[in-house]
PyMOL CGO cylinders between C-alpha atoms (Angstrom):
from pymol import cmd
from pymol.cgo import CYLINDER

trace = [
    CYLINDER, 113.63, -30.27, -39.49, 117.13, -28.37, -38.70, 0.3, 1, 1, 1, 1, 1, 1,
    CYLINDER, 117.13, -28.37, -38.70, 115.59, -27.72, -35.49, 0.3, 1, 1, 1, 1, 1, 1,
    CYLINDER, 115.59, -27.72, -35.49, 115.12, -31.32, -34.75, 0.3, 1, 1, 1, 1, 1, 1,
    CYLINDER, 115.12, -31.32, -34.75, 118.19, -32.50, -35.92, 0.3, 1, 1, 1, 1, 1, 1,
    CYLINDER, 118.19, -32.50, -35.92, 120.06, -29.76, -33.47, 0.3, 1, 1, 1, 1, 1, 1,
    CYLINDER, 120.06, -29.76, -33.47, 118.03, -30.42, -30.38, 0.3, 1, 1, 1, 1, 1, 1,
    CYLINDER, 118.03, -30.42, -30.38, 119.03, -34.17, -31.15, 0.3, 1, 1, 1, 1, 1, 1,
    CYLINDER, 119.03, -34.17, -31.15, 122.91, -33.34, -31.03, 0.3, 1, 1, 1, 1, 1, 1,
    CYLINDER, 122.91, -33.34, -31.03, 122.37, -31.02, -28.14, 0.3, 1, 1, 1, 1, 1, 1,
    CYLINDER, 122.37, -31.02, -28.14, 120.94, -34.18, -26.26, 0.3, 1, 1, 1, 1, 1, 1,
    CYLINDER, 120.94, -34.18, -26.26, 123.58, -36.54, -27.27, 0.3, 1, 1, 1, 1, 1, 1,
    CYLINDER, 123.58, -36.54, -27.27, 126.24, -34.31, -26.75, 0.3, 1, 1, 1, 1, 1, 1,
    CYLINDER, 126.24, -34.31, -26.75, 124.94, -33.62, -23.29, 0.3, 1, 1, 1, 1, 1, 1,
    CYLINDER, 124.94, -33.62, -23.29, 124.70, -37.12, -22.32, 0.3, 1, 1, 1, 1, 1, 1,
    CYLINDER, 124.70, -37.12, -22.32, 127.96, -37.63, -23.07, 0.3, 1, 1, 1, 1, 1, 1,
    CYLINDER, 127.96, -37.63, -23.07, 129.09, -34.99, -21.24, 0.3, 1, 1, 1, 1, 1, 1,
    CYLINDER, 129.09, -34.99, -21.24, 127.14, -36.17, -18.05, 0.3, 1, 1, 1, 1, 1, 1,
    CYLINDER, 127.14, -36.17, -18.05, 128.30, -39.69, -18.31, 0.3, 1, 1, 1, 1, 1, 1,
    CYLINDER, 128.30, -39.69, -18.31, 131.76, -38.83, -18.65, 0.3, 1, 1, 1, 1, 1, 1,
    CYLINDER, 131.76, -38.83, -18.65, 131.27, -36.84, -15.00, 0.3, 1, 1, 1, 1, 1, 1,
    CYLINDER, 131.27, -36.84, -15.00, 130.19, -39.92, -13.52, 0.3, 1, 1, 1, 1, 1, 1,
    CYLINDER, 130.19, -39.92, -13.52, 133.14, -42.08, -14.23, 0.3, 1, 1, 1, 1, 1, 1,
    CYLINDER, 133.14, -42.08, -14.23, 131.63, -44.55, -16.68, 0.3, 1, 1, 1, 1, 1, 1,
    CYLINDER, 131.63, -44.55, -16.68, 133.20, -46.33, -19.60, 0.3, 1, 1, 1, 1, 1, 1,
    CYLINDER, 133.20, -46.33, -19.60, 131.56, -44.40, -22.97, 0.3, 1, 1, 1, 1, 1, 1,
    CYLINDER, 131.56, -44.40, -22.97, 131.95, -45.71, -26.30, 0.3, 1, 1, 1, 1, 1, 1,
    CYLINDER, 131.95, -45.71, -26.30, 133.88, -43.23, -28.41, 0.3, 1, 1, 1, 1, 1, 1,
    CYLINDER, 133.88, -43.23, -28.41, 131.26, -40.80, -30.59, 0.3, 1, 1, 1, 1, 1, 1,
    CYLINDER, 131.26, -40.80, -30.59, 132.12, -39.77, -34.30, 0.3, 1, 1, 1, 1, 1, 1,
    CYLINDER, 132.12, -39.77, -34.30, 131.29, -36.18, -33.81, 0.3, 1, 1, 1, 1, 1, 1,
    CYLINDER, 131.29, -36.18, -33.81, 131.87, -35.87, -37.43, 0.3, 1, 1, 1, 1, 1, 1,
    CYLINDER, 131.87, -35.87, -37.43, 129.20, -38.54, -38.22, 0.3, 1, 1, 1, 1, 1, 1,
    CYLINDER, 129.20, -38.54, -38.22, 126.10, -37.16, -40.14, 0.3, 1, 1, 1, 1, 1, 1,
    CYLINDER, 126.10, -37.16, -40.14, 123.54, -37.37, -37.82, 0.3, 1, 1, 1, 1, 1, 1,
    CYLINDER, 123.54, -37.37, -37.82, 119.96, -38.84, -39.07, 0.3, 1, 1, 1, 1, 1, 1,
    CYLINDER, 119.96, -38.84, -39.07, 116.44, -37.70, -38.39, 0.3, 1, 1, 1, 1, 1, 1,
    CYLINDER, 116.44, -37.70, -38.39, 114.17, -39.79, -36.76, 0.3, 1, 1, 1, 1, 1, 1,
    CYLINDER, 114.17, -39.79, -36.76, 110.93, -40.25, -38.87, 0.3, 1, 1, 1, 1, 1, 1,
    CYLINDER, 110.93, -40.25, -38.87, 107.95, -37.81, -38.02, 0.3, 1, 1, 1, 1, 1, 1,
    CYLINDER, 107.95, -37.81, -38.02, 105.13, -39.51, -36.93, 0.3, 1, 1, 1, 1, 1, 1,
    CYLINDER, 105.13, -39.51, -36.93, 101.77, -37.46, -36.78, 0.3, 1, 1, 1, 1, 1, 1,
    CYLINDER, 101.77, -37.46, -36.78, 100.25, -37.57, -33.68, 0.3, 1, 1, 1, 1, 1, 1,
    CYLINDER, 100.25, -37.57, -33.68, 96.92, -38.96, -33.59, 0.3, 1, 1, 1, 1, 1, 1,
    CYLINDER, 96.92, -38.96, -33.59, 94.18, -36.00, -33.68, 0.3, 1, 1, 1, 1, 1, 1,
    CYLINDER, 94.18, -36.00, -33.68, 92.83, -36.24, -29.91, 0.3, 1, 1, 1, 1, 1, 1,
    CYLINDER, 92.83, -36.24, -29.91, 89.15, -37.05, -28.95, 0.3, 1, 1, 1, 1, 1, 1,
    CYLINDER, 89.15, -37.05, -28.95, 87.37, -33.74, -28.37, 0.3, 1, 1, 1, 1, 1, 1,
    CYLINDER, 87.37, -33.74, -28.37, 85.11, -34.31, -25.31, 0.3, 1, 1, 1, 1, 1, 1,
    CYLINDER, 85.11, -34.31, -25.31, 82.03, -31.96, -24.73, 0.3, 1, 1, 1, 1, 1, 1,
    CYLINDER, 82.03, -31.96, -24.73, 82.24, -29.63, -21.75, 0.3, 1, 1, 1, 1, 1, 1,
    CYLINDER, 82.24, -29.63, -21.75, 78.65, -30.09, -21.10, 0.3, 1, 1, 1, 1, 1, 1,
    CYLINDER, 78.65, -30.09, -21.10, 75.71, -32.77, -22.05, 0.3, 1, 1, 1, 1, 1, 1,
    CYLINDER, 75.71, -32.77, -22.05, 71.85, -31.87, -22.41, 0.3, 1, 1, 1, 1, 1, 1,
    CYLINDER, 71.85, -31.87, -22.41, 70.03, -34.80, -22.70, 0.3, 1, 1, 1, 1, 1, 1,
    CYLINDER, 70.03, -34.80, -22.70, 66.51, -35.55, -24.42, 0.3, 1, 1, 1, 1, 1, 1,
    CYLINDER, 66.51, -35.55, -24.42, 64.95, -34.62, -21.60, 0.3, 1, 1, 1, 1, 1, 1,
    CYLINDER, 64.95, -34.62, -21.60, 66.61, -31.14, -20.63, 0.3, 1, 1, 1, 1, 1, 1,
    CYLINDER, 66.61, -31.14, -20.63, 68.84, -32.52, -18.16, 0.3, 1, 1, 1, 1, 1, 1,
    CYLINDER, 68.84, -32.52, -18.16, 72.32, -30.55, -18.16, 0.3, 1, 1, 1, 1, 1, 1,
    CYLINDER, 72.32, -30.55, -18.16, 75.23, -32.28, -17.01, 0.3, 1, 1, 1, 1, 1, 1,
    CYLINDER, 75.23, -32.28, -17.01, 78.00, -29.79, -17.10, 0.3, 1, 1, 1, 1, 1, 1,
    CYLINDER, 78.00, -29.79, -17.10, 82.33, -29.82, -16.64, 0.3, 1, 1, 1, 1, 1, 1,
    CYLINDER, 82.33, -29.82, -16.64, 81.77, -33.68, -17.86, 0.3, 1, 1, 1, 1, 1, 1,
    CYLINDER, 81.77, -33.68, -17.86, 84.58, -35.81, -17.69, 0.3, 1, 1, 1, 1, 1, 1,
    CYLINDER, 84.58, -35.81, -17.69, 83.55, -39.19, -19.66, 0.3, 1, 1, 1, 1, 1, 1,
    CYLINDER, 83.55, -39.19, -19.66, 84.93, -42.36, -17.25, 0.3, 1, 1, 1, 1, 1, 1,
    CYLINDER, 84.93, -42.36, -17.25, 83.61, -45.15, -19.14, 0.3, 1, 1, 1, 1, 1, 1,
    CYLINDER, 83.61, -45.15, -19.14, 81.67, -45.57, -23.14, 0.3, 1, 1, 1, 1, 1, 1,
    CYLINDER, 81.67, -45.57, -23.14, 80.13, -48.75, -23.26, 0.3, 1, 1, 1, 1, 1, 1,
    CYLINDER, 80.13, -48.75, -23.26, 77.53, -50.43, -25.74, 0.3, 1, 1, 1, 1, 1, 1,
    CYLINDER, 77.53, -50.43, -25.74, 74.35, -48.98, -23.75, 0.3, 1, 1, 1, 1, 1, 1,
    CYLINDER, 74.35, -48.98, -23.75, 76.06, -45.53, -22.90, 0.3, 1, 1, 1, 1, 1, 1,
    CYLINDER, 76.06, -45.53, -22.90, 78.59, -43.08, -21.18, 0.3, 1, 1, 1, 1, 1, 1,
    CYLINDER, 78.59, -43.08, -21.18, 78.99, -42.85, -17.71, 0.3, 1, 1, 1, 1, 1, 1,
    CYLINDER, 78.99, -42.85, -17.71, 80.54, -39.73, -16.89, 0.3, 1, 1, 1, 1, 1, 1,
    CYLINDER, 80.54, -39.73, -16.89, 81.48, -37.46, -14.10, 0.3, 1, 1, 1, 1, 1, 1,
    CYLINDER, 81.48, -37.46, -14.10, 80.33, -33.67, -13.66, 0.3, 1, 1, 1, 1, 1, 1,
    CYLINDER, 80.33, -33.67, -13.66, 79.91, -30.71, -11.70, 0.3, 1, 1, 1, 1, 1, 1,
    CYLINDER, 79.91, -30.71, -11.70, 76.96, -31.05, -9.40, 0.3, 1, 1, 1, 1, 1, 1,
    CYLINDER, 76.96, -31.05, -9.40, 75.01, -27.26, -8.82, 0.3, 1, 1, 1, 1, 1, 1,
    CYLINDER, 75.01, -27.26, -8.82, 75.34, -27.45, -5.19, 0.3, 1, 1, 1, 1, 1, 1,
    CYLINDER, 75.34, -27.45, -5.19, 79.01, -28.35, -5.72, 0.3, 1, 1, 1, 1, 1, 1,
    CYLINDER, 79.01, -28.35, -5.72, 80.72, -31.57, -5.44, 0.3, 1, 1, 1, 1, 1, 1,
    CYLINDER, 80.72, -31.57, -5.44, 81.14, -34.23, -7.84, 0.3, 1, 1, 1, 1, 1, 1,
    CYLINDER, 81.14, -34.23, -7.84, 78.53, -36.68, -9.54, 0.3, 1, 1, 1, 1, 1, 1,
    CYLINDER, 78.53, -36.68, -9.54, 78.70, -39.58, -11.74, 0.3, 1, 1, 1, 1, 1, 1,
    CYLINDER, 78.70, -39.58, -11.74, 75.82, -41.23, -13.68, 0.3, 1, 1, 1, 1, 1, 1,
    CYLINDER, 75.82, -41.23, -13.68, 75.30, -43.40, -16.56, 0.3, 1, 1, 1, 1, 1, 1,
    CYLINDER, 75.30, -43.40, -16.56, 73.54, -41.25, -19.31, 0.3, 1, 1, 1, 1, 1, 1,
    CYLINDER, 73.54, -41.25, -19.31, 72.06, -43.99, -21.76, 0.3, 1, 1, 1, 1, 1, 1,
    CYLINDER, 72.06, -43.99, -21.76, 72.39, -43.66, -25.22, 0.3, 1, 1, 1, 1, 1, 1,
    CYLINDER, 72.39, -43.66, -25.22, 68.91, -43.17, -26.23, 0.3, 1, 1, 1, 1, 1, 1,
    CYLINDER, 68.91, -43.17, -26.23, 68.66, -40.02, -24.26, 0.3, 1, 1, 1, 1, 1, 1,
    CYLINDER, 68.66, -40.02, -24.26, 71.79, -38.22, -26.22, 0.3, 1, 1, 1, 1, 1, 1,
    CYLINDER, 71.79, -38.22, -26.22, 71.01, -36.38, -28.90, 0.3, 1, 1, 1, 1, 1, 1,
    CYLINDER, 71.01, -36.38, -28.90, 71.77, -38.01, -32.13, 0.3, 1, 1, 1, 1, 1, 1,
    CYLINDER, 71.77, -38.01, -32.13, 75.24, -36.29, -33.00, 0.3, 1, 1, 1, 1, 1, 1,
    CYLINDER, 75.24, -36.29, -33.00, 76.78, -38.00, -29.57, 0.3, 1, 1, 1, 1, 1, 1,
    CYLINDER, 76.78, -38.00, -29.57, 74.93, -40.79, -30.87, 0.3, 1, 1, 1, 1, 1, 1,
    CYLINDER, 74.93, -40.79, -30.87, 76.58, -41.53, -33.69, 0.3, 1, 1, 1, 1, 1, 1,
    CYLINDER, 76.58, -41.53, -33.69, 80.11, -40.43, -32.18, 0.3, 1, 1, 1, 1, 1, 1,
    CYLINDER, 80.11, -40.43, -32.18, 80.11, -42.69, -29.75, 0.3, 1, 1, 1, 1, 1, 1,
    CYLINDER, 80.11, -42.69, -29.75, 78.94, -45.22, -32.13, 0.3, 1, 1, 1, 1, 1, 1,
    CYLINDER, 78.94, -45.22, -32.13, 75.78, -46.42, -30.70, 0.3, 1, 1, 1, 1, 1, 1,
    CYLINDER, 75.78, -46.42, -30.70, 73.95, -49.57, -31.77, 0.3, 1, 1, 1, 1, 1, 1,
    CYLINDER, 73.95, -49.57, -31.77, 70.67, -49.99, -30.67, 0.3, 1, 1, 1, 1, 1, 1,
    CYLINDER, 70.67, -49.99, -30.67, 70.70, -53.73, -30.80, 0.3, 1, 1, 1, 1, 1, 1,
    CYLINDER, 70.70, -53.73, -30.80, 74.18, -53.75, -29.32, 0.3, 1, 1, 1, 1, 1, 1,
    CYLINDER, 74.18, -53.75, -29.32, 73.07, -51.20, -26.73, 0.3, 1, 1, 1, 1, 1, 1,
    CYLINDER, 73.07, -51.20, -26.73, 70.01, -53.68, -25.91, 0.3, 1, 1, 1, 1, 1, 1,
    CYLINDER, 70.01, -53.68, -25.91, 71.45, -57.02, -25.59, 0.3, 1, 1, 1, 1, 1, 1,
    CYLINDER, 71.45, -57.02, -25.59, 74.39, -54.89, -23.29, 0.3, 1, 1, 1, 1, 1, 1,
    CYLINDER, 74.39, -54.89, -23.29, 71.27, -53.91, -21.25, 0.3, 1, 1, 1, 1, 1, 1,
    CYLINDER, 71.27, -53.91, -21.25, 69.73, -57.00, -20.72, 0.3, 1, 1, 1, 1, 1, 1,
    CYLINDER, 69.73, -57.00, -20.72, 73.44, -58.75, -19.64, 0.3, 1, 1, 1, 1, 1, 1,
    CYLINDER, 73.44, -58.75, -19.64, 73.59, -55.94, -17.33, 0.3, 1, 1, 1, 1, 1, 1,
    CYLINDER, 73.59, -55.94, -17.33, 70.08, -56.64, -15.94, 0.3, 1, 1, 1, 1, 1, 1,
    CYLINDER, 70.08, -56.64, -15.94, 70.55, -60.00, -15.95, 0.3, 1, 1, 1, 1, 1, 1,
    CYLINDER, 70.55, -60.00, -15.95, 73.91, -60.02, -13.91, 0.3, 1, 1, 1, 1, 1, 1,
    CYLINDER, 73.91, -60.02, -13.91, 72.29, -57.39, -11.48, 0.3, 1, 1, 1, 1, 1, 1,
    CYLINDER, 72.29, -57.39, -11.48, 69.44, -60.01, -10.99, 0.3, 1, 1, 1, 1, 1, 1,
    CYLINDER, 69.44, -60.01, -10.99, 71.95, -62.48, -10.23, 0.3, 1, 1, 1, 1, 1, 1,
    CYLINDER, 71.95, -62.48, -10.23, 73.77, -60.59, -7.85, 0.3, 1, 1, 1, 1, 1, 1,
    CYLINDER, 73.77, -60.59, -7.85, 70.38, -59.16, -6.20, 0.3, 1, 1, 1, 1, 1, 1,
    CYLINDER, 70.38, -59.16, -6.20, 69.80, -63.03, -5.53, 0.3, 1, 1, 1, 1, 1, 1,
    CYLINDER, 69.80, -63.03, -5.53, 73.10, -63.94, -4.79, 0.3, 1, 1, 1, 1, 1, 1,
    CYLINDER, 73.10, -63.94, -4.79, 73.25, -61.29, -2.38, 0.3, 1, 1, 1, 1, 1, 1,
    CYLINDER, 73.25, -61.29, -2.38, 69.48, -62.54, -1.22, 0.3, 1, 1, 1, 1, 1, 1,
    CYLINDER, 69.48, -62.54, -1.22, 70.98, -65.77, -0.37, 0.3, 1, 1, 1, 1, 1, 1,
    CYLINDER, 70.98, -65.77, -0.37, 73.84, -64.55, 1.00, 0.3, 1, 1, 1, 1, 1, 1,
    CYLINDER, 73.84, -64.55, 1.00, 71.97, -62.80, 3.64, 0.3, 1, 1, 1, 1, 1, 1,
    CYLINDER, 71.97, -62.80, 3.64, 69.55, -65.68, 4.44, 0.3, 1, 1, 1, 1, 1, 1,
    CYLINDER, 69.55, -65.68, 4.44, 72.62, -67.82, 5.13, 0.3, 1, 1, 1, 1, 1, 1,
    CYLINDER, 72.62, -67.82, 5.13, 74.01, -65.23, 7.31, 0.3, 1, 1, 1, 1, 1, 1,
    CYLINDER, 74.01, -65.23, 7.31, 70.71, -65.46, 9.47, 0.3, 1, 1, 1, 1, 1, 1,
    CYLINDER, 70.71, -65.46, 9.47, 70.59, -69.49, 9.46, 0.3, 1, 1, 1, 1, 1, 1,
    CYLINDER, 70.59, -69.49, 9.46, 74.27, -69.61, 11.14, 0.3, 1, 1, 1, 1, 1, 1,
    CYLINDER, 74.27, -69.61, 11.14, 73.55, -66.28, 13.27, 0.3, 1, 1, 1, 1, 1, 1,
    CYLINDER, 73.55, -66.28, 13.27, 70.19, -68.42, 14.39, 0.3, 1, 1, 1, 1, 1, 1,
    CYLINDER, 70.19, -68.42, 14.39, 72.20, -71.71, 15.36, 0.3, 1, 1, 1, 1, 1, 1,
    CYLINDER, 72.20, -71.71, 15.36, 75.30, -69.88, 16.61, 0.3, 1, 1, 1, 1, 1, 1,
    CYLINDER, 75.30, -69.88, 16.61, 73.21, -68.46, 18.98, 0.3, 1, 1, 1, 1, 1, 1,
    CYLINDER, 73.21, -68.46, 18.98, 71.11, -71.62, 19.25, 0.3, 1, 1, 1, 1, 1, 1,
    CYLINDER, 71.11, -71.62, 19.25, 74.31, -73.46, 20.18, 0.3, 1, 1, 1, 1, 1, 1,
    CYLINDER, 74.31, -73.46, 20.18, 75.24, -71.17, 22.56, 0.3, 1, 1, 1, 1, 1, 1,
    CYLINDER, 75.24, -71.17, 22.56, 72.03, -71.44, 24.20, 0.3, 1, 1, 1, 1, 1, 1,
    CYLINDER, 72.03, -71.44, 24.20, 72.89, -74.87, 24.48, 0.3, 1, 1, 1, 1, 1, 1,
    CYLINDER, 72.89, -74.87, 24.48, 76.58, -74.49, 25.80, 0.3, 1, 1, 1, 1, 1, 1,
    CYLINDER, 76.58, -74.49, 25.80, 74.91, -71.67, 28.14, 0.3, 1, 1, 1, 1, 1, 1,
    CYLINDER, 74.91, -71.67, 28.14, 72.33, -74.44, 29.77, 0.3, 1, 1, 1, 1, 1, 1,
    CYLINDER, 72.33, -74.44, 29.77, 74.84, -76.96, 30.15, 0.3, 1, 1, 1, 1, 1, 1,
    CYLINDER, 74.84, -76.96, 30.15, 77.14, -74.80, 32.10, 0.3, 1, 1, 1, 1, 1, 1,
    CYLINDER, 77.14, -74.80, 32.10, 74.69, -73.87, 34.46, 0.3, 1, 1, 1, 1, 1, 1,
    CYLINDER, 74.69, -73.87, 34.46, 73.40, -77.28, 34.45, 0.3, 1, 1, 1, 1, 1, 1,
    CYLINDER, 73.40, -77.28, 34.45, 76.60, -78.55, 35.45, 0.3, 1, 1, 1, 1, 1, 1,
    CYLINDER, 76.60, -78.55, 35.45, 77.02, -75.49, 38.17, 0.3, 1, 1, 1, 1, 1, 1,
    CYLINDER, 77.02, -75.49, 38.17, 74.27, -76.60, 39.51, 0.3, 1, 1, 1, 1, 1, 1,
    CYLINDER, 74.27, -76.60, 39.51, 75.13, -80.27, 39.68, 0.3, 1, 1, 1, 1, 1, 1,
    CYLINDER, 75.13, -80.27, 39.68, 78.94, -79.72, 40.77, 0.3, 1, 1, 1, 1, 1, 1,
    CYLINDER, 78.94, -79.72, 40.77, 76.95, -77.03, 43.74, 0.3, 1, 1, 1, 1, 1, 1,
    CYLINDER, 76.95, -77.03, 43.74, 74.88, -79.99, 44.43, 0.3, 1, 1, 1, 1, 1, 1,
    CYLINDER, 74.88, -79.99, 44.43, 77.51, -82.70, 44.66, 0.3, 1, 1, 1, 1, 1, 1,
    CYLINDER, 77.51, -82.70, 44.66, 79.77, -80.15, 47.53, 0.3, 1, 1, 1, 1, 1, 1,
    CYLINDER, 79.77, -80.15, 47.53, 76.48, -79.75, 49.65, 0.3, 1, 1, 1, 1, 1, 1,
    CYLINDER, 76.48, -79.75, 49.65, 76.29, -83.26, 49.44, 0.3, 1, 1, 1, 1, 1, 1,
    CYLINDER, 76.29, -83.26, 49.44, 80.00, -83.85, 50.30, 0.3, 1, 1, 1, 1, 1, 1,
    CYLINDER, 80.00, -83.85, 50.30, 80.27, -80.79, 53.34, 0.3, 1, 1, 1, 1, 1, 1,
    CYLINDER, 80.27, -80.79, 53.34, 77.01, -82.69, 54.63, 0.3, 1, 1, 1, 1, 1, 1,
    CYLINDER, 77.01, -82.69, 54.63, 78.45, -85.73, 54.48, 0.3, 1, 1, 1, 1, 1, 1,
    CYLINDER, 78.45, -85.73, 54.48, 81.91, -84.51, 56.16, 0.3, 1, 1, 1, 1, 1, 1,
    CYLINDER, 81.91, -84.51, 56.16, 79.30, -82.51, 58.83, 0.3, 1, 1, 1, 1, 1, 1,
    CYLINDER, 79.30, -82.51, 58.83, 77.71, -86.20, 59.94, 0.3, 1, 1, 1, 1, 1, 1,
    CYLINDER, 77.71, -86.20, 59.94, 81.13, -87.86, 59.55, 0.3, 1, 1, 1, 1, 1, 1,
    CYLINDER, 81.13, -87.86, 59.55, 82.89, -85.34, 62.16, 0.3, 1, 1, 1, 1, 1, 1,
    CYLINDER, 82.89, -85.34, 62.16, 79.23, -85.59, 64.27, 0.3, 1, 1, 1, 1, 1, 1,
    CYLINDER, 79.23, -85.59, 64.27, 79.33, -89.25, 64.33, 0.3, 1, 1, 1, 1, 1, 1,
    CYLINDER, 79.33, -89.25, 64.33, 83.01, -89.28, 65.17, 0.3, 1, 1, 1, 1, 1, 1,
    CYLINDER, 83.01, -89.28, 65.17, 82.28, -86.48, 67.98, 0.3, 1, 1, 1, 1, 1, 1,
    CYLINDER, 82.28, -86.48, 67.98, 79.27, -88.74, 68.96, 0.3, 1, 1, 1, 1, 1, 1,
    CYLINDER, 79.27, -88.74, 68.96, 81.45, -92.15, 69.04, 0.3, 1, 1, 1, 1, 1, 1,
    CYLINDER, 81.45, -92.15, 69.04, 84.26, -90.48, 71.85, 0.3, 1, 1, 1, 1, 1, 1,
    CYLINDER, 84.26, -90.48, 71.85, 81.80, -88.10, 73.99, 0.3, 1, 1, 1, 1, 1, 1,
    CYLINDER, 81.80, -88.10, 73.99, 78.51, -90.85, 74.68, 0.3, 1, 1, 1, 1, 1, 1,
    CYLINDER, 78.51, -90.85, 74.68, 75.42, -88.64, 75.77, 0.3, 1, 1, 1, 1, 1, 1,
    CYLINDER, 75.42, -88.64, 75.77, 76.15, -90.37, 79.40, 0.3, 1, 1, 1, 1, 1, 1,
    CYLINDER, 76.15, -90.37, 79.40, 79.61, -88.58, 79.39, 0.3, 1, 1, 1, 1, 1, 1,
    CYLINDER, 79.61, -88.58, 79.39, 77.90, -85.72, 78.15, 0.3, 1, 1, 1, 1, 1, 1,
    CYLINDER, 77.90, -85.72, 78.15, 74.97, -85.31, 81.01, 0.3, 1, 1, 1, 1, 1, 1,
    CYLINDER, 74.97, -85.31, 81.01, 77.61, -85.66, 83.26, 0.3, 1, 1, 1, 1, 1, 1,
    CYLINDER, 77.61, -85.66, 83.26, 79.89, -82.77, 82.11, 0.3, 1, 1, 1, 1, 1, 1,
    CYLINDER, 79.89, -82.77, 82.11, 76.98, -80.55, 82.86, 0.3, 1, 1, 1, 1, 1, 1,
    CYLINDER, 76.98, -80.55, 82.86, 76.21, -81.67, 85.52, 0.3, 1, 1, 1, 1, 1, 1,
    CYLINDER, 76.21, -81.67, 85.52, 79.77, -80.79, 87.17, 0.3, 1, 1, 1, 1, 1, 1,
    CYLINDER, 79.77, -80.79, 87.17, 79.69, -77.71, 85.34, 0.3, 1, 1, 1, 1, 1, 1,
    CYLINDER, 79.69, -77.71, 85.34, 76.43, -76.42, 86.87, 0.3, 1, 1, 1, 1, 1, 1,
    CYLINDER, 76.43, -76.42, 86.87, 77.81, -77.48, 90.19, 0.3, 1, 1, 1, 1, 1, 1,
    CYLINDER, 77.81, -77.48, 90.19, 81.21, -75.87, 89.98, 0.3, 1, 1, 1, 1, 1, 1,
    CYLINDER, 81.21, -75.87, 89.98, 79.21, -72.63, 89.66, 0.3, 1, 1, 1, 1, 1, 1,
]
cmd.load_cgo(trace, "trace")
């Protein structure tokens, strides 16, 4: 208790002393005061966790650290024997009865636990089930629609190809009817016919 009661005014004292250094205001301390223990609270006794589980079966799980305790069991991590870490949900009906009963297990409490737990995994299987299947339907009309976009651009390609044939052959009998209208086939004959003679 003297102890205590000295390490306390070593700590005050100290403070003081640093807060003094850094320039700050500090309420004037009656060194002289009596100075009071604080009440001694026990500390609460801490939960002793085995180093290593056997299980009904044999199993060893060794260097156990427990991560979670809940109404159907303890998952914990441990050593694996090929090294590494492993974690696993040991249920309570395969601990022997003194874990049992330390961890407080109720078999009705454990059971109804189980079946929420099977039940939400169900749930989530389906969900998950469903999930997929509606990531096939819009895979199957995305690509479905782009099909579709895929045809009608080369559809219309193919149409706007089309329509410039149509145009360059129409601008090719245009500029052939035009040469046609100023150079008659008469005027024509006659062009080669000077031509062959001028050679």
């Amino acid at each position: 208790m003297k102890t205590t009661i000295v390490i306390i005014g070593l700590c005050v004292a100290y403070m003081g002393h640093a807060l003094a250094q850094t320039n700050q205001i500090v309420a004037s301390i009656d060194t002289n005061a009596p100075i009071h223990a604080l009440p001694v609270v026990a500390k609460p006794k801490p939960l002793i966790m085995p180093k290593e589980i056997t299980t009904r079966a044999g199993i060893v799980y060794k260097n156990i650290k427990i991560e979670r305790v809940d109404p159907s069991g303890l998952t914990v991590s441990f050593s694996m024997a090929a090294g590494g870490l492993g974690i696993t949900k040991i249920t309570f009906d395969q601990l022997p009865p003194d874990l049992q009963m330390k961890y407080g297990y109720d078999s009705q409490a454990a059971a109804k636990f189980q079946s929420g737990e099977k039940q939400a995994a169900a749930q989530w299987a389906a969900k998950m089930t469903a999930d997929e299947k509606e990531g096939k339907i819009i895979i199957a009309e995305r690509e479905k629609q782009e099909e579709v976009e895929a045809r009608q651009k080369a559809e219309a390609a193919k149409k706007a190809a089309d329509e410039e044939r149509k145009i360059k052959a129409a601008e090719l009998a245009a500029a052939a009817a035009a040469y046609r209208a100023t150079h008659p086939p008469v005027i024509i004959i006659q062009q080669q016919q000077q031509q062959q003679q001028g050679h």
